[in-house]
C-alpha positions in Angstrom: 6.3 -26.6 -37.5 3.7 -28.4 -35.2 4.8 -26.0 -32.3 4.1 -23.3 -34.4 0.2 -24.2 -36.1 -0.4 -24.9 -32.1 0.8 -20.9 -31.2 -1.4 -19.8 -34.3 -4.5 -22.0 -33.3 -4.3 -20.6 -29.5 -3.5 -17.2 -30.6 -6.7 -16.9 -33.0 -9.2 -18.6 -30.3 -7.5 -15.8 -27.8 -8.0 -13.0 -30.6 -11.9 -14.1 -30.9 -12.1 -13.9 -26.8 -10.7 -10.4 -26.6 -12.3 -7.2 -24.9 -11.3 -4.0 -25.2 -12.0 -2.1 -22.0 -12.4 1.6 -21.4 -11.3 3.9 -19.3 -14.6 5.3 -17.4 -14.6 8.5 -15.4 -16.2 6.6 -12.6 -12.8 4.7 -12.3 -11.4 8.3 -11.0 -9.6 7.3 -7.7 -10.0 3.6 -7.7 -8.2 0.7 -8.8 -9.4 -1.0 -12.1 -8.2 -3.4 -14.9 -5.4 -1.3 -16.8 -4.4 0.9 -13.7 -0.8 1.7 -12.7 -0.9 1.5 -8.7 2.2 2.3 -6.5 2.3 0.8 -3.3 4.7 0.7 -0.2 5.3 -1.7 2.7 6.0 -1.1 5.9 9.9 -1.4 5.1 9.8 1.7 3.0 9.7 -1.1 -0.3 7.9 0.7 -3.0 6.2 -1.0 -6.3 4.6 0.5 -9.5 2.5 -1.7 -11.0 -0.3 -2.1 -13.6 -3.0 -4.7 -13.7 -3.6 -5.9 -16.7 -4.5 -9.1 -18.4 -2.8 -12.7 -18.2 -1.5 -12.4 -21.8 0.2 -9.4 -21.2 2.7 -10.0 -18.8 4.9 -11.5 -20.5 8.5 -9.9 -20.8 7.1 -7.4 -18.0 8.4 -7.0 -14.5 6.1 -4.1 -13.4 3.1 -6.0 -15.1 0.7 -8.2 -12.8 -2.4 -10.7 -14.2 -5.8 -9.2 -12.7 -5.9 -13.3 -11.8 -3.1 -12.8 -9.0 -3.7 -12.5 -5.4 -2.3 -8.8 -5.4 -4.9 -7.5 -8.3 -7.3 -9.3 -6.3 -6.4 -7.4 -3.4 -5.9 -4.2 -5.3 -9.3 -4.3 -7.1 -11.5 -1.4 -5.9 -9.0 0.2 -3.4 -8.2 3.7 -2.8 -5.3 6.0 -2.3 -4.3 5.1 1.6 -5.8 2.0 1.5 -4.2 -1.3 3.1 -4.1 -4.4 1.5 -3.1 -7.7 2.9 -1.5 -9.7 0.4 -1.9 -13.9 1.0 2.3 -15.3 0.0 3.6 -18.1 0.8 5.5 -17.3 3.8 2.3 -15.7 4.9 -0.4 -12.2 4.8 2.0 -8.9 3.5 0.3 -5.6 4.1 0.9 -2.9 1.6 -0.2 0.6 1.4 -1.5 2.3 -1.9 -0.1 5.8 -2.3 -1.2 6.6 -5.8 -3.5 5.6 -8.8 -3.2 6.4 -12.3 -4.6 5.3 -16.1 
């Protein structure tokens, strides 16, 4: 039961932090919180992704926090772009090859 009030006490200080954010024209052809990216490596690996906040991910493979080093990296970008991702076994480069909201 003490588990429980804990979850309903975060969740309510979360629910008072909250921010809706809009899609804005001026988004058009860049990468922004809330946009599904698809990116390649230079292995032919492609990824569909969508940046969105820490407390959605969860449960979601094709969801990434805007906190992690590839949103980071992705923030801003264009279609053709090349990113260089920091990982642990060192700098991945991957291409962006389409943007969507």
């Amino acid at each position: 039961m003490r588990q429980i009030d804990s979850k309903v006490r975060f969740l309510r200080k979360r629910l008072e932090a909250l921010k809706i954010v809009n899609y804005s024209p001026q988004q058009e052809g860049k990468v922004f919180f809330g946009a599904w990216v698809e990116i390649e490596n230079d292995a032919g690996d492609i990824k569909t992704l969508r940046i969105v906040g820490p407390d959605e991910i969860f449960g979601r493979n094709d969801y990434i926090s805007i906190d992690s080093p590839m949103a980071r990296a992705l923030l801003k970008q264009t279609v053709d772009s090349e990113i260089s991702v920091p990982t642990p076994t060192g700098p991945k480069t991957w291409t962006i090859n389409h943007i969507t909201y």
